[in-house]
MOPAC internal coordinates of N, CA, C and O (Angstrom, degrees):
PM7 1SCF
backbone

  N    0.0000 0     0.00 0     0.00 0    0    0    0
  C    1.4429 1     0.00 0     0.00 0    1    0    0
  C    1.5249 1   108.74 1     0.00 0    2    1    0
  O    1.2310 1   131.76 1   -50.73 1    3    2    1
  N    0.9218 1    94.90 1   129.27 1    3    2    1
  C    2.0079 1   113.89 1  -173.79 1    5    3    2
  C    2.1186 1    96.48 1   -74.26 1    6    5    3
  O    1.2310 1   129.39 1   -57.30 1    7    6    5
  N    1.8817 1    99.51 1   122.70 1    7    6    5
  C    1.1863 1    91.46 1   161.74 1    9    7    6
  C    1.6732 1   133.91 1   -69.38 1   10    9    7
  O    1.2310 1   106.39 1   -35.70 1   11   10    9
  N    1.0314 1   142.90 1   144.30 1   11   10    9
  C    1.1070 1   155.15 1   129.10 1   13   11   10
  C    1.4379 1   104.44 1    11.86 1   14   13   11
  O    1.2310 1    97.32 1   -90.70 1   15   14   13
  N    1.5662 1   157.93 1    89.30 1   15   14   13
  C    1.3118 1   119.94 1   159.10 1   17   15   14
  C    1.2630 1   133.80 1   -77.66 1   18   17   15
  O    1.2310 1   109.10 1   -62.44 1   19   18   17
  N    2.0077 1   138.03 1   117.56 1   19   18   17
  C    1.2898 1   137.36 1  -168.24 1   21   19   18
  C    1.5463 1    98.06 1   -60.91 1   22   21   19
  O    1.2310 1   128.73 1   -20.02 1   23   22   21
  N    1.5627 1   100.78 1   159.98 1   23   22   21
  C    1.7269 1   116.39 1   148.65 1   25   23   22
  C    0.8073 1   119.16 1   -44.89 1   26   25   23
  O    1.2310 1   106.91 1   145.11 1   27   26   25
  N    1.8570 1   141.98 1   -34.89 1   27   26   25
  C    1.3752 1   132.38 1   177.37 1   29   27   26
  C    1.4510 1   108.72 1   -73.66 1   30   29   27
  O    1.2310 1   114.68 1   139.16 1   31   30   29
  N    1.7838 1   127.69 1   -40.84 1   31   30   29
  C    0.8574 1   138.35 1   179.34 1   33   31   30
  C    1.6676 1   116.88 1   -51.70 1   34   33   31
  O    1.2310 1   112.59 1   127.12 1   35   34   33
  N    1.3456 1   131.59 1   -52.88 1   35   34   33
  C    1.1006 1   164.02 1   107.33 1   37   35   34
  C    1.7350 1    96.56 1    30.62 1   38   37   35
  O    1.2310 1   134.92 1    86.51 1   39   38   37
  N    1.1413 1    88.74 1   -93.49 1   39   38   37
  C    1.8542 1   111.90 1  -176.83 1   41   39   38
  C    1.4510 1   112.14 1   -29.61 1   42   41   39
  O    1.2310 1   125.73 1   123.89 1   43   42   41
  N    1.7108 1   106.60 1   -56.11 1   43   42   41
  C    1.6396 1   119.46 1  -169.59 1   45   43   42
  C    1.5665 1   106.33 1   -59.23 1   46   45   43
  O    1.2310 1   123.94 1   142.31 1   47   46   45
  N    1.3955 1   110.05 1   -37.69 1   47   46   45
  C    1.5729 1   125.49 1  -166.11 1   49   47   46
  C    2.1195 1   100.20 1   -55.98 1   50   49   47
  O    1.2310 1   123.85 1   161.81 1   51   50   49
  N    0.8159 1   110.22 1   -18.19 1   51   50   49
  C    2.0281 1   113.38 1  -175.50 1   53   51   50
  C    1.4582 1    94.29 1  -102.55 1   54   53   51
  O    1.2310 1   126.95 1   -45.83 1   55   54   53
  N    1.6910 1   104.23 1   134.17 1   55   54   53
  C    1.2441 1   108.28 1   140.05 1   57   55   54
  C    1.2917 1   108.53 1   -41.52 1   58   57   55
  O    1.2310 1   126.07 1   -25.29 1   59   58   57
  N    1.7112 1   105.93 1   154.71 1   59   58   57
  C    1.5815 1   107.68 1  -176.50 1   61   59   58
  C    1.5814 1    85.37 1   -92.57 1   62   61   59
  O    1.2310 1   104.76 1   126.64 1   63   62   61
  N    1.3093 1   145.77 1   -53.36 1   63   62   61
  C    1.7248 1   140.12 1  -162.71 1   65   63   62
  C    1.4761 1    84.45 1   -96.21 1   66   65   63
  O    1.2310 1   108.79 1  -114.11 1   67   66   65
  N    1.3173 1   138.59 1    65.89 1   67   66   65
  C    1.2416 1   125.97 1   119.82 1   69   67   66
  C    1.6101 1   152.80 1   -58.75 1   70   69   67
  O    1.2310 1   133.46 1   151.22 1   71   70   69
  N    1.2825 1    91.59 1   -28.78 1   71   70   69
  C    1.4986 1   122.55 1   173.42 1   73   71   70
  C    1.4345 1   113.66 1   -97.09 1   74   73   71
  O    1.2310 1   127.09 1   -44.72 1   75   74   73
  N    1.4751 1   103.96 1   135.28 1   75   74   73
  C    1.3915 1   112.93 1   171.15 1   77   75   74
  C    1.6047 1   116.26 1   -97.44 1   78   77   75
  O    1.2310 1   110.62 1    11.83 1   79   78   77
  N    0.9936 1   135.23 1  -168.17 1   79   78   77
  C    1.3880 1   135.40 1   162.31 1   81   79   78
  C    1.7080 1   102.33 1  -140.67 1   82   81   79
  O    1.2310 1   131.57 1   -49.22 1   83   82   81
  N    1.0883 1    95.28 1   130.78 1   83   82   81
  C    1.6596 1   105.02 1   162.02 1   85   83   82
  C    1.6377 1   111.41 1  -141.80 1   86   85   83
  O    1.2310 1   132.97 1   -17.20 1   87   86   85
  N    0.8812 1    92.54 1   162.80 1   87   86   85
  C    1.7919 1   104.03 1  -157.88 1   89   87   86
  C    1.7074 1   131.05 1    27.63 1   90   89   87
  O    1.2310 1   104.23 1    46.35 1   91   90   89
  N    0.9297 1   146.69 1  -133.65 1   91   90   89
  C    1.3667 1   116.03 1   143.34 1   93   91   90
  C    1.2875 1   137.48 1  -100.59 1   94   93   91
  O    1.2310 1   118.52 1   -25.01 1   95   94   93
  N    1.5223 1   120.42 1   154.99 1   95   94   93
  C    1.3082 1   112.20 1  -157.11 1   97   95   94
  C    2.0067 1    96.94 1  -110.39 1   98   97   95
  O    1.2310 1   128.06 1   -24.87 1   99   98   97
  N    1.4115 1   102.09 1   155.13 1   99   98   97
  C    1.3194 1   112.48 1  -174.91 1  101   99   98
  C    1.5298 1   111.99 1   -99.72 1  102  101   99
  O    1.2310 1   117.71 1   -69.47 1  103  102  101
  N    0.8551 1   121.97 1   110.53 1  103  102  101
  C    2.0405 1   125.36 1   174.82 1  105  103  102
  C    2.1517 1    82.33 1   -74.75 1  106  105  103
  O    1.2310 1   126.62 1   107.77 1  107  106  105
  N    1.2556 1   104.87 1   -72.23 1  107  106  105
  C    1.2093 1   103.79 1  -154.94 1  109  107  106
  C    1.6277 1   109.89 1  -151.02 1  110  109  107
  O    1.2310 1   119.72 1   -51.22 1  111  110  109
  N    1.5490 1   118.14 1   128.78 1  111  110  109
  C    1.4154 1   128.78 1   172.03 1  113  111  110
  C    1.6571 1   101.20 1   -47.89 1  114  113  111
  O    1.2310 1   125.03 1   143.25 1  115  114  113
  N    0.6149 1   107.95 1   -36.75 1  115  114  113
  C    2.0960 1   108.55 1  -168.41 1  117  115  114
  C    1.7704 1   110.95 1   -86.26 1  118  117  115
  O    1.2310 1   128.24 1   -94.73 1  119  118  117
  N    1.2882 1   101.74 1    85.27 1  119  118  117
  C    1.4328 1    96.05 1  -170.09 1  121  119  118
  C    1.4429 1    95.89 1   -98.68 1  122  121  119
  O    1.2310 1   128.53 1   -21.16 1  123  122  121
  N    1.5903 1   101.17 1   158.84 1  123  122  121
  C    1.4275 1   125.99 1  -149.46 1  125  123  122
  C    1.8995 1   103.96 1   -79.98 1  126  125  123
  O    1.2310 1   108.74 1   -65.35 1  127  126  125
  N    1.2061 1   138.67 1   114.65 1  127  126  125
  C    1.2070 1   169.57 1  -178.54 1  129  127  126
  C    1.4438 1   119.76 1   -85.98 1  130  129  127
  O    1.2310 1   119.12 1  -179.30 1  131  130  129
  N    1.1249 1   119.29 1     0.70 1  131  130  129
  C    1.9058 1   118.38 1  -156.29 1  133  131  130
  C    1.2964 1   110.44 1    41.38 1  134  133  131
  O    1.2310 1   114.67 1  -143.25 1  135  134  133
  N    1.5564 1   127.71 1    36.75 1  135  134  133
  C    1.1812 1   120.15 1   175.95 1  137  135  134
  C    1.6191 1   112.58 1  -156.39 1  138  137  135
  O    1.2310 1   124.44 1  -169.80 1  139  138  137
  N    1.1674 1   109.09 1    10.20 1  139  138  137
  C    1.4368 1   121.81 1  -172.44 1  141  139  138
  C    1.8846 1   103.13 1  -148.02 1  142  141  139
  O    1.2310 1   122.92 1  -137.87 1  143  142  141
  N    1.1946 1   112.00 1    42.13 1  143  142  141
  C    1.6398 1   122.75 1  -174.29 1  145  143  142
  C    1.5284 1   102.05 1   -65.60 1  146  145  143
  O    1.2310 1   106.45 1   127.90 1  147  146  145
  N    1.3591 1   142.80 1   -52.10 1  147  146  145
  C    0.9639 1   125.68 1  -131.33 1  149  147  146
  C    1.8466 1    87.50 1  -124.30 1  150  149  147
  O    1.2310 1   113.35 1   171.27 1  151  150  149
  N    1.5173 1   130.17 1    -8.73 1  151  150  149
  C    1.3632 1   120.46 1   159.49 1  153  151  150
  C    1.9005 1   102.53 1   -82.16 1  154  153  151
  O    1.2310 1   119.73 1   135.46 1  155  154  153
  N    0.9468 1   118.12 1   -44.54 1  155  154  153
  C    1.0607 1   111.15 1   176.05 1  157  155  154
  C    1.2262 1   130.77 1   -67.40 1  158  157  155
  O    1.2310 1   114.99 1   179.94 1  159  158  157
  N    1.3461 1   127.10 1    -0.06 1  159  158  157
  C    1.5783 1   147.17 1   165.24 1  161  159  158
  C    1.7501 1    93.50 1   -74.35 1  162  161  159
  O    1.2310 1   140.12 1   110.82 1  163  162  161
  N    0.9790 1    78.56 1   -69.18 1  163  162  161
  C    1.9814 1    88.91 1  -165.59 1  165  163  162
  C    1.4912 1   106.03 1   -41.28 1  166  165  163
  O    1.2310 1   121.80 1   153.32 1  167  166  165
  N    1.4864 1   114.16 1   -26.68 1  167  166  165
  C    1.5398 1   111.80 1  -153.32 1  169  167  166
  C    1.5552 1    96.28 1   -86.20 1  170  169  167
  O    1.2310 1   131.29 1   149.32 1  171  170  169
  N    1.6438 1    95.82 1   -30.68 1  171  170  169
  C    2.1605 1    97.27 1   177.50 1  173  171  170
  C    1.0743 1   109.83 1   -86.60 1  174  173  171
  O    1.2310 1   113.53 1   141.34 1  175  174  173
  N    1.5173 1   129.83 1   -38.66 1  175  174  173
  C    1.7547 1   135.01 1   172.95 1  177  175  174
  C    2.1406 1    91.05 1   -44.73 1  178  177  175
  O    1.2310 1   122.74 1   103.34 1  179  178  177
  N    1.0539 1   112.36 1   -76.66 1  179  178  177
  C    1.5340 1   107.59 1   177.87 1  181  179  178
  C    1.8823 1   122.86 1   -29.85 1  182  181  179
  O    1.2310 1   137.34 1   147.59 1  183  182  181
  N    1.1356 1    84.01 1   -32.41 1  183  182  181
  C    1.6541 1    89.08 1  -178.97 1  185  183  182
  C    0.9145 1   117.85 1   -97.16 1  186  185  183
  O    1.2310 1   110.96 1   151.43 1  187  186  185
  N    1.8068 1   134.62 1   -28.57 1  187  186  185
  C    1.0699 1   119.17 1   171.87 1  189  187  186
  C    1.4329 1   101.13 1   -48.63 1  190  189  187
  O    1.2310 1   126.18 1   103.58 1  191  190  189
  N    1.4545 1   105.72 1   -76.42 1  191  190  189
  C    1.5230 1   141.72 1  -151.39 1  193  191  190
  C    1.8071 1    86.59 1   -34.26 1  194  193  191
  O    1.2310 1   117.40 1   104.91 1  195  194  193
  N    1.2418 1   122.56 1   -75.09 1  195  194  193
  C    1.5189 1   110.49 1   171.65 1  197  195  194
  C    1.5400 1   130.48 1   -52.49 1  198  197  195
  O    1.2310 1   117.46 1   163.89 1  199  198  197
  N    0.9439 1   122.45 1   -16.11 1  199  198  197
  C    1.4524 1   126.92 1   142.93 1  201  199  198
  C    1.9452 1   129.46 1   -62.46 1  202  201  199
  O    1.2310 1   131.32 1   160.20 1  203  202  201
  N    1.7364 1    95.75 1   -19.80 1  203  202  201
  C    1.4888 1   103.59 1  -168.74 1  205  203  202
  C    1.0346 1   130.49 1    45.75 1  206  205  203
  O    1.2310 1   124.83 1  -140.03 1  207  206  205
  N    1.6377 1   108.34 1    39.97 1  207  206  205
  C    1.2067 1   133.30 1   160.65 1  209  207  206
  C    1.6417 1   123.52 1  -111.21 1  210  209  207
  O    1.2310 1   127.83 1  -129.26 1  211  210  209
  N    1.5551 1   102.54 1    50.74 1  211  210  209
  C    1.8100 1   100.55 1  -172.78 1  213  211  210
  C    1.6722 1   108.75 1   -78.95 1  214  213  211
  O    1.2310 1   123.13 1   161.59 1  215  214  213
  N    1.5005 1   111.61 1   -18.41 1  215  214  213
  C    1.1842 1   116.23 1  -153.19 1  217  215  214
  C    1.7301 1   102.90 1   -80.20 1  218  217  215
  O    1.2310 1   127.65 1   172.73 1  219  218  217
  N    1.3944 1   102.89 1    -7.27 1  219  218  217
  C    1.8090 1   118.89 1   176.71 1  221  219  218
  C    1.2844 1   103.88 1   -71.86 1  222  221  219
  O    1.2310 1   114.99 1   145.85 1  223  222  221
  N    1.7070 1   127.10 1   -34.15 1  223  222  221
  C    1.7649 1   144.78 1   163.56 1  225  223  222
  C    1.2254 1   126.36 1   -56.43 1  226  225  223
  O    1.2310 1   128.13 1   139.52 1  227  226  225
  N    1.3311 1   101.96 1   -40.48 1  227  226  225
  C    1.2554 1   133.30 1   171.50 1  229  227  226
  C    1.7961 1   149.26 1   -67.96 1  230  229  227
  O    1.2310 1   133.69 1   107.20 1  231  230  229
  N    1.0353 1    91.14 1   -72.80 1  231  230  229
  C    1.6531 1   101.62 1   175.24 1  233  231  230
  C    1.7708 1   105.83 1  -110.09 1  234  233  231
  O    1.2310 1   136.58 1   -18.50 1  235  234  233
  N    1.4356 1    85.50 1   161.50 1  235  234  233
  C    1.7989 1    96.18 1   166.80 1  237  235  234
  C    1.4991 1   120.37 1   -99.91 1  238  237  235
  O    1.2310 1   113.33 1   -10.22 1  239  238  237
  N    0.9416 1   130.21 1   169.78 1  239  238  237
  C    1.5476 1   140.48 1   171.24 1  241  239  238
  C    1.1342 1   106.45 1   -26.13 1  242  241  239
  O    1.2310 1   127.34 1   111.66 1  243  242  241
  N    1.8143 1   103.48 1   -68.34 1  243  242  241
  C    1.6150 1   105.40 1  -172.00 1  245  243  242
  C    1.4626 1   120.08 1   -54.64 1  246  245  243
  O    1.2310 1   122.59 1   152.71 1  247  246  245
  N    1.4786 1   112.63 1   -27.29 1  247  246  245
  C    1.8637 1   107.36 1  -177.59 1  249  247  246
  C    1.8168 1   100.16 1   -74.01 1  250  249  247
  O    1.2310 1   115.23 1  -179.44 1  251  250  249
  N    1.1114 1   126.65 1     0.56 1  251  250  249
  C    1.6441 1   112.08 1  -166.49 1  253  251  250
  C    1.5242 1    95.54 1   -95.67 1  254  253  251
  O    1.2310 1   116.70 1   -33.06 1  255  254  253
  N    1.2989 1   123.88 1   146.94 1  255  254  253
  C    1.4644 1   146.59 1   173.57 1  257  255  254
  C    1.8948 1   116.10 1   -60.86 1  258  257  255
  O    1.2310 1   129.15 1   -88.36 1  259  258  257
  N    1.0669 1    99.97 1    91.64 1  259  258  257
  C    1.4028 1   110.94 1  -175.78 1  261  259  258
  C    1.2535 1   125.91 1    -3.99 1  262  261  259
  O    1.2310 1   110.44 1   130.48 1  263  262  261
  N    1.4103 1   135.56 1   -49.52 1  263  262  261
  C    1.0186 1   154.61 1   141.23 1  265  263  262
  C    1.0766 1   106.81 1    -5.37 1  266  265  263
  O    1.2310 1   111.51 1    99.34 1  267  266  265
  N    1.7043 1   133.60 1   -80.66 1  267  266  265
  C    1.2075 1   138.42 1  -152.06 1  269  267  266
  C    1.9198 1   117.81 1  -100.95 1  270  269  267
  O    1.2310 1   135.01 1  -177.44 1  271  270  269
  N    1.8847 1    88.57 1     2.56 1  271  270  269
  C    1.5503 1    89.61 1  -170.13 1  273  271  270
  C    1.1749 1   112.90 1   -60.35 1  274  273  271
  O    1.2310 1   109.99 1   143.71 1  275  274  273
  N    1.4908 1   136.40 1   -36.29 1  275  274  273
  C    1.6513 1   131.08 1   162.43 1  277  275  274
  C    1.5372 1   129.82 1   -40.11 1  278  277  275
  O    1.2310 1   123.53 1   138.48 1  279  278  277
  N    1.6134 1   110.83 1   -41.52 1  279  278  277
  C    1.2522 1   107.09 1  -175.26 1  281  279  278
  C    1.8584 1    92.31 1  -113.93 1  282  281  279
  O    1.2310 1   110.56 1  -124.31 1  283  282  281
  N    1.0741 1   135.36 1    55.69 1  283  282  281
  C    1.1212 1   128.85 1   177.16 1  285  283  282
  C    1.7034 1    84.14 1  -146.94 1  286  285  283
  O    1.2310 1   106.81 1   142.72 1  287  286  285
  N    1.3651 1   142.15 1   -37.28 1  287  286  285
  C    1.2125 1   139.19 1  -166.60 1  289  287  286
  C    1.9065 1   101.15 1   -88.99 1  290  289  287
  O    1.2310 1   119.49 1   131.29 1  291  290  289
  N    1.6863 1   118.59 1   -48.71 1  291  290  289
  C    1.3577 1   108.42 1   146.88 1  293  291  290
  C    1.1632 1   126.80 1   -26.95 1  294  293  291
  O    1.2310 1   114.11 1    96.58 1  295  294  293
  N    1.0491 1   128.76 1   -83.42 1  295  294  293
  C    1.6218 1   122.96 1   151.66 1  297  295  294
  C    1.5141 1   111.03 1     6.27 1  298  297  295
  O    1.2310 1   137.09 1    91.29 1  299  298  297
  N    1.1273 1    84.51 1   -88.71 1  299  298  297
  C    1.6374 1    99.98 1  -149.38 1  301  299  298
  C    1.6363 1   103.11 1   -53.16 1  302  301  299
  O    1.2310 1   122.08 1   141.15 1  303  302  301
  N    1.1954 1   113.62 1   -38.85 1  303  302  301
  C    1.5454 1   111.28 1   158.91 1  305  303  302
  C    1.3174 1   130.88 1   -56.55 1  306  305  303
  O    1.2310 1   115.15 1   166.74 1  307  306  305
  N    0.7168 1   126.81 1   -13.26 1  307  306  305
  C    2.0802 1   151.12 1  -176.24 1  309  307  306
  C    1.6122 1    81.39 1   -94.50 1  310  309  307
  O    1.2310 1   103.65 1   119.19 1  311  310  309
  N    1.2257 1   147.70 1   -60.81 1  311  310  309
  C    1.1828 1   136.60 1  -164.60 1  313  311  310
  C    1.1937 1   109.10 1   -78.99 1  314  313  311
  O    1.2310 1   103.06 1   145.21 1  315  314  313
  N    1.2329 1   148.71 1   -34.79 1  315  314  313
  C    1.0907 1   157.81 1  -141.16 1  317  315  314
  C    1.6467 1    92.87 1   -87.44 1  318  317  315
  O    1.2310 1   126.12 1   124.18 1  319  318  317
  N    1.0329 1   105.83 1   -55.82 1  319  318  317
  C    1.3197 1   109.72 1  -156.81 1  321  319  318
  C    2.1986 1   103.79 1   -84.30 1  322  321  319
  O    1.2310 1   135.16 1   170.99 1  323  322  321
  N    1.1809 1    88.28 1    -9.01 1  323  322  321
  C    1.7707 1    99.56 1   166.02 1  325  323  322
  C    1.3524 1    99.86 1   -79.42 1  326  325  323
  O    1.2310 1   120.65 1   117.54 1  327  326  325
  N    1.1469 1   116.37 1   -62.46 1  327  326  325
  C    1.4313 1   112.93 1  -173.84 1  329  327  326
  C    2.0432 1   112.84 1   -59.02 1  330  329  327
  O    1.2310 1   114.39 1   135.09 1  331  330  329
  N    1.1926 1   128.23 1   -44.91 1  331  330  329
  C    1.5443 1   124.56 1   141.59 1  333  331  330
  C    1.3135 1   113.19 1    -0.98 1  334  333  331
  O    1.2310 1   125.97 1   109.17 1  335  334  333
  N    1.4917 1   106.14 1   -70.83 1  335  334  333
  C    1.9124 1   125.56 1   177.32 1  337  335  334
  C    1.5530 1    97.67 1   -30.69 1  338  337  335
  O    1.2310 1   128.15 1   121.56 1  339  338  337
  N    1.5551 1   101.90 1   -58.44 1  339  338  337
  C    1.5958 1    99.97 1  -152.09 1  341  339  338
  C    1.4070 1   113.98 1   -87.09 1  342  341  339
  O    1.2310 1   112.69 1  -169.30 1  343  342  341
  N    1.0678 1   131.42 1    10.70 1  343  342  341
  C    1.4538 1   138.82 1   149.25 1  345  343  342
  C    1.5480 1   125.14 1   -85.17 1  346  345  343
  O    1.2310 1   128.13 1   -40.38 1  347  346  345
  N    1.1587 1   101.96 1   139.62 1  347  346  345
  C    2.1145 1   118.28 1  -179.56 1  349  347  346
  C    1.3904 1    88.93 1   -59.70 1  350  349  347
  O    1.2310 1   112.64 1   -37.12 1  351  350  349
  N    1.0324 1   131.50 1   142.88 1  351  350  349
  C    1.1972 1   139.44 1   119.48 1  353  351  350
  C    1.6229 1   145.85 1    -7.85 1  354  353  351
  O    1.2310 1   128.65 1   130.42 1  355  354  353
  N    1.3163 1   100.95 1   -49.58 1  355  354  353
  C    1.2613 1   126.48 1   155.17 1  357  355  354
  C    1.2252 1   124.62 1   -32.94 1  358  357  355
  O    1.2310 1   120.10 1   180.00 1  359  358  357

């Protein structure tokens, strides 16, 4: 019987700097308003998770395995600032 694979499981499976960015990149048309919190969760929870990047949602620096904390915290800064994109201004 075939296990189940989790979202954390999922996540580990990608190089973490697999992805490049060029120009800007879109998580999601529906950027977050203080009034649309919980469709607009779903719309980046969806994208990580297909990106197999939940563990950027997820954990902090300190839970990642020494090894990869340099290019796993790169990362996470490359996302950070995508997700920036997807918020109003306001």
């Amino acid at each position: 019987m075939s296990e189940i694979p989790t979202k954390e499981a999922d996540s580990s499976k990608k190089s973490l700097i697999s992805f490049a960015f060029h120009g800007t990149l879109i998580i999601t048309t529906e950027k977050l308003n203080g009034k649309n919190y919980l469709n607009w969760y779903s719309l980046v929870e969806i994208w990580f998770l297909g990106q197999r990047l939940f563990d950027h949602l997820t954990k902090k620096l300190s839970d990642i395995d020494a090894k990869l904390k340099d290019e796993w915290e790169a990362a996470d800064y490359q996302l950070v600032s995508v997700l920036w994109n997807s918020i109003e201004p306001s």
